[in-house]
C-alpha angles and dihedrals in degrees: 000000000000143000120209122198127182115216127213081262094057096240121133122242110189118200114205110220097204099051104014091234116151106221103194103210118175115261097244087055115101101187088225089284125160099206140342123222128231112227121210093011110122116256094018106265115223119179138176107256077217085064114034134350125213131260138250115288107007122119126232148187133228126200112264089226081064091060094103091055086060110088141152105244093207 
């Protein structure tokens, strides 16, 4: 699985929970991605990225079946 996090600059670090890499990605890419996941928000708020982007500074998660679409783009 992933975590997402949004900096002050509005760029994407992922943080890969299997092997702890922090993958930068730039804020207006969406990885492909369907929905993220808000963690520690009650009830757990999904979203579609069409539709609404997180802000600084919240965490997300993104659906393990997702991970290929997470790459560096280095």
């Amino acid at each position: 699985s992933y975590h997402v996090y949004i900096t002050a600059e509005g760029h994407i670090h992922c943080h890969d929970s299997d092997d702890s890499r922090l993958v930068p990605q730039d804020g207006y890419t969406y990885f492909g991605i369907d929905h993220l996941e808000i963690l520690n928000t009650p009830p757990t708020a999904c979203f579609d990225v069409s539709d609404s982007w997180p802000q600084v500074g919240e965490t997300v998660y993104v659906d393990a079946s997702c991970s290929s679409d997470v790459e560096d783009p280095r």
